[in-house]
C-alpha positions as CSV (number, residue, x, y, z in Angstrom):
1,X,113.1,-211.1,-160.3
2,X,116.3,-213.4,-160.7
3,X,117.0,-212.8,-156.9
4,X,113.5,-213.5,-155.9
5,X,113.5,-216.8,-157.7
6,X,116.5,-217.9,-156.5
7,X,115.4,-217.5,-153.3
8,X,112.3,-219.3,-153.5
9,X,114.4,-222.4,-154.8
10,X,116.9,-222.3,-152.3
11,X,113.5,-222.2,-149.5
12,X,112.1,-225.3,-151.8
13,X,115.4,-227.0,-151.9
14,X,118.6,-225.9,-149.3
15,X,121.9,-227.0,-150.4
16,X,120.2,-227.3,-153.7
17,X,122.4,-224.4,-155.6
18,X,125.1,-224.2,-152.9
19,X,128.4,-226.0,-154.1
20,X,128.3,-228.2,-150.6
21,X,125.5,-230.2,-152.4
22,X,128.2,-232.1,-154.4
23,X,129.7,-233.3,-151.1
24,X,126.4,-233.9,-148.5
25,X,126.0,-237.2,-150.3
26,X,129.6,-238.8,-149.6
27,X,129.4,-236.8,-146.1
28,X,125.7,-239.1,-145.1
29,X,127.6,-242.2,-146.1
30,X,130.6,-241.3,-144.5
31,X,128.5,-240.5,-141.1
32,X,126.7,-243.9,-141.5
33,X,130.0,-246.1,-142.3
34,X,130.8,-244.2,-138.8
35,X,127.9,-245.3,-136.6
36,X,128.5,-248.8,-137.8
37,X,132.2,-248.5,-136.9
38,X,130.9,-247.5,-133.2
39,X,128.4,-250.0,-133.0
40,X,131.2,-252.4,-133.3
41,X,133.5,-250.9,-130.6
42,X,135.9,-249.0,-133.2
43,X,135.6,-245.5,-131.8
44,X,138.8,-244.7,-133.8
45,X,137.6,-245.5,-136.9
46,X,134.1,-244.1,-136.1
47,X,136.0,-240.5,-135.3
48,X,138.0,-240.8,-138.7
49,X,134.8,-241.6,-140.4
50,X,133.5,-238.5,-138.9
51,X,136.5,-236.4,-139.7
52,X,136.6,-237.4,-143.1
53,X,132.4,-236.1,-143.3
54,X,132.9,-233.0,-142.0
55,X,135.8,-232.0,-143.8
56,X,134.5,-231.1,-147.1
57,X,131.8,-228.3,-148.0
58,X,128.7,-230.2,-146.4
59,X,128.7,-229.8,-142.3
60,X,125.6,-232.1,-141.0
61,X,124.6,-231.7,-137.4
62,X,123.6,-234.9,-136.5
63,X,127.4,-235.7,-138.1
64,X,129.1,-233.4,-135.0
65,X,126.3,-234.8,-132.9
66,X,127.5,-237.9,-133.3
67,X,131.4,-236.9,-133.0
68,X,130.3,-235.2,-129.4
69,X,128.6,-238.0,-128.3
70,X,131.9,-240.2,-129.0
71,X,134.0,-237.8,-127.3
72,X,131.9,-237.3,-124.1
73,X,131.8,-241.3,-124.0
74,X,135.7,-241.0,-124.0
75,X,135.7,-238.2,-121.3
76,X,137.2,-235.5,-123.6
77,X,135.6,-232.6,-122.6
78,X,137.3,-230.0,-124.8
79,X,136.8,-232.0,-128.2
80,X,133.2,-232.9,-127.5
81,X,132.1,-229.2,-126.3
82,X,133.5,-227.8,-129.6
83,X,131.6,-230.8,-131.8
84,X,128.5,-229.9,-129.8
85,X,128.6,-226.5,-129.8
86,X,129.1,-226.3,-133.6
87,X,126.1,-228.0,-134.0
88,X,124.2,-226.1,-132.1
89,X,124.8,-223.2,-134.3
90,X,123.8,-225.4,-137.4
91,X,120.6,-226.9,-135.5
92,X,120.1,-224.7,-132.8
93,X,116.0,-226.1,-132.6
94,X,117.6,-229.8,-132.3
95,X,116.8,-231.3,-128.6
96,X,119.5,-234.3,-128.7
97,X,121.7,-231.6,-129.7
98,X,121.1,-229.3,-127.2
99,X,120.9,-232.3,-124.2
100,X,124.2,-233.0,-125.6
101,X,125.4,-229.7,-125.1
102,X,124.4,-229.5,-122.1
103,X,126.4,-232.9,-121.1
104,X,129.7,-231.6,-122.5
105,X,129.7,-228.7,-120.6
106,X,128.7,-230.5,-117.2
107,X,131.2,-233.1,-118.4
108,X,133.9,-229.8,-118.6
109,X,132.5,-228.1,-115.1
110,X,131.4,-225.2,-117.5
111,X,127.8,-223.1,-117.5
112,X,126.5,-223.4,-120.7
113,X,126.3,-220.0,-122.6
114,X,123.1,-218.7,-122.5
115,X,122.0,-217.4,-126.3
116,X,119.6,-214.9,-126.4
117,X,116.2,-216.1,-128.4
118,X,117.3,-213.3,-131.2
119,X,120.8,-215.2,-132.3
120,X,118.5,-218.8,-132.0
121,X,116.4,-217.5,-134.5
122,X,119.4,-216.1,-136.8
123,X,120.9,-219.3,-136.2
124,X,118.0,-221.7,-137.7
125,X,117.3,-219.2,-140.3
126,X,121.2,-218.5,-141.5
127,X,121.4,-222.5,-141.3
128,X,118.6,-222.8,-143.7
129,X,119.3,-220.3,-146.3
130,X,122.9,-219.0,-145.2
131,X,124.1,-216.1,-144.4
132,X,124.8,-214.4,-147.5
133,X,121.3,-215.5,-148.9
134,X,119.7,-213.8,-145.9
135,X,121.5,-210.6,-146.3
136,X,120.2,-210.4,-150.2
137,X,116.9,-211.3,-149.2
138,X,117.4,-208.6,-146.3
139,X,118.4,-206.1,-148.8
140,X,116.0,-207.0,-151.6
141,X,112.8,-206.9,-149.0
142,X,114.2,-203.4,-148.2
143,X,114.7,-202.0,-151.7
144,X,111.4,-203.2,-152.4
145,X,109.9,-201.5,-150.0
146,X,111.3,-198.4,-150.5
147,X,110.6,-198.7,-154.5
148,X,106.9,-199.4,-153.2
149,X,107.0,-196.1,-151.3
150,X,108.5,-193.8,-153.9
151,X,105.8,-194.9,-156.3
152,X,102.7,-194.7,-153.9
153,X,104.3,-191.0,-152.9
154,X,103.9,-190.3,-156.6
155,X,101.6,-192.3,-157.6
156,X,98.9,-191.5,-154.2
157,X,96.2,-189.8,-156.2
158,X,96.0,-192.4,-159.0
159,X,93.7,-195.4,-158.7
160,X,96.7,-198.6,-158.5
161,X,98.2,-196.7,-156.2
162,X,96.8,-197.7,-152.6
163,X,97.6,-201.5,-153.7
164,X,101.6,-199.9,-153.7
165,X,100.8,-198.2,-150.1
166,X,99.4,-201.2,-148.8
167,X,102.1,-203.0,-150.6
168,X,104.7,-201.3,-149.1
169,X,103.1,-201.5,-145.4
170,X,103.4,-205.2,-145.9
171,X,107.2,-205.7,-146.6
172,X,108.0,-203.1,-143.8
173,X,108.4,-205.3,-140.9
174,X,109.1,-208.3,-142.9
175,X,112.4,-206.1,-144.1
176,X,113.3,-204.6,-141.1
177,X,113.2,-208.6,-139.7
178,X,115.4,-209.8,-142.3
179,X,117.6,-206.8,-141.6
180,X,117.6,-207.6,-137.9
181,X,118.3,-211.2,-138.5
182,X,120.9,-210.8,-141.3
183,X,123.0,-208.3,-138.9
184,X,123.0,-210.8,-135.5
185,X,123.8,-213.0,-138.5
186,X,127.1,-211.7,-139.7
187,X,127.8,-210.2,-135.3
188,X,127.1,-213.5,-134.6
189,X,129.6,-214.7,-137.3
190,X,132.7,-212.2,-136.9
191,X,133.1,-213.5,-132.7
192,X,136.5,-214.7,-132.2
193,X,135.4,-217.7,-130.1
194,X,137.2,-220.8,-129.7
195,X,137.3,-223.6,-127.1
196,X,140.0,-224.9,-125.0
197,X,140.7,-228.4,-126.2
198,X,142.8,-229.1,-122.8
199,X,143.3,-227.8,-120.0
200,X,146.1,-225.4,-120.2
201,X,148.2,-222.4,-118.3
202,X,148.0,-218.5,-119.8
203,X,150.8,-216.9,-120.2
204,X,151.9,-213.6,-120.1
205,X,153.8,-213.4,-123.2
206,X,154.0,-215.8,-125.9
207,X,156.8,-217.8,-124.6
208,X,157.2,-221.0,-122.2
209,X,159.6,-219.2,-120.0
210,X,157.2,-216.3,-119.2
211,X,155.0,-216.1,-115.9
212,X,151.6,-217.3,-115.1
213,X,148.3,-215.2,-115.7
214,X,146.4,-218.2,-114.8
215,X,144.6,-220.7,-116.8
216,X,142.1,-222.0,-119.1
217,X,139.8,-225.3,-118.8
218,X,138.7,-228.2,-121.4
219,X,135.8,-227.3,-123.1
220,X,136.0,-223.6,-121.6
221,X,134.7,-221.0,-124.7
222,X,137.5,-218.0,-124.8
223,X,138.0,-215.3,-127.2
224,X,140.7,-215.3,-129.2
225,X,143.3,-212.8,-131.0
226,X,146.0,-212.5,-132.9
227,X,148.7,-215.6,-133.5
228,X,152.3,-215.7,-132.8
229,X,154.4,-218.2,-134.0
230,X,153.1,-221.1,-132.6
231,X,151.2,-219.0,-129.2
232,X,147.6,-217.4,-130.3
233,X,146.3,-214.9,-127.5
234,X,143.2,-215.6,-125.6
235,X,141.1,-213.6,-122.8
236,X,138.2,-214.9,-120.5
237,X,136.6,-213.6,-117.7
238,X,139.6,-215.4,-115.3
239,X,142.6,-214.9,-117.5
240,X,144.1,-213.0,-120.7
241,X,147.2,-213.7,-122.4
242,X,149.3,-216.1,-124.3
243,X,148.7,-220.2,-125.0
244,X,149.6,-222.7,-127.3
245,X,148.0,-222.3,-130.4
246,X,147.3,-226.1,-130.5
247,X,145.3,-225.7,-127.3
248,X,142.3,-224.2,-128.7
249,X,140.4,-224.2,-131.7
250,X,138.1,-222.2,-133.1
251,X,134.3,-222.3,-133.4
């Protein structure tokens, strides 16, 4: 019943029980003191602004929306593709987000990646609630059900017990949703993606020194691996091996 509640609060109010609550306020004014700072030509202070919002426990959308935009006015493909596509994830139903998006990747001579409707709707969901409040409320439509079904299996011949059957026929396929959308959740989560901030040459082994195996564009999405001093492996569907670790960031 404790888990049930807190879910229903957290619907009623997000951010309301989450630690980042303490935080969204000074983020908002930080992200305003930021568009008055570009509104006055400052871009430098307007990024810093930015910076500073987004680098406590509250991440706002409309915050890296605004960070994008400044880099795509500046002609930095890599920085604003990874601003952009981070809010995506956070607001994945936002349409200046997404036309933004789609700028920074023409800006970076890249094909936007196509995300199935599936990992959209995980995304607006886990955004709302997070992801480790949908997998409890996964888990707790699923032992519900099942505890509906053991009793109408023992309980069939007994007057109450259709309203368990019926019960349980009702939280089925709102269970095996939240289990659907709590696993694309934390799939979704665990991808090694980064972006290239600049353009940059792949190297065979973690070393200046060593030969070519091609290269990696601004604003180009690459998986990533393990880290080497200061090299961190990446692969794409052009090149795999070894880059500064500097070079790309992760999503």
């Amino acid at each position: 019943m404790m888990v049930v509640l807190l879910l229903l609060l957290q619907l009623a109010a997000p951010g309301a029980l989450s630690p980042e609550a303490t935080s969204r306020e000074g983020a908002e004014a930080l992200r305003v003191q930021s568009a008055v700072l570009a509104a006055s030509g400052d871009t430098t202070g307007a990024i810093a602004a930015l910076d500073a919002s987004l680098s406590g426990g509250w991440k706002s959308p409309q915050a890296l929306l605004a960070l994008g935009r400044i880099h795509l006015a500046q002609g930095e493909a890599g920085a604003a593709v990874l601003a952009l596509e981070r809010a995506a994830r956070l607001a994945p139903a936002d349409v200046d987000i997404a036309t933004a998006r789609n700028a920074a990747y023409a800006l970076a001579r890249q094909a936007p990646p196509n995300v199935p409707p599936p990992f959209v709707a995980s995304r607006a969901v886990t955004s709302r609630i997070g992801a480790g409040l949908l997998v409890v409320l996964a888990l707790t439509l699923y032992l519900g059900t099942l505890l509906l079904g053991a009793f109408w299996r023992r309980q069939r011949h007994r007057r109450p017990a259709p309203l368990a059957g019926w019960a349980a026929l009702g939280l089925a396929p709102l269970a095996l949703g939240a289990l659907i959308l709590a696993g694309l959740a934390l799939w979704d989560a665990g991808q090694p993606r980064a972006v290239a901030l600049v353009t940059v040459d792949v190297r065979e082994r973690p070393a200046p020194e060593a030969a070519g195996a091609g290269a990696i564009r601004a604003g180009e999405v690459v998986d990533v691996g393990e880290t080497r001093g200061l090299w961190r492996h990446v692969e794409t569907g052009n090149a795999e091996g070894w880059v500064p670790a500097r070079a790309v960031e992760r999503l």
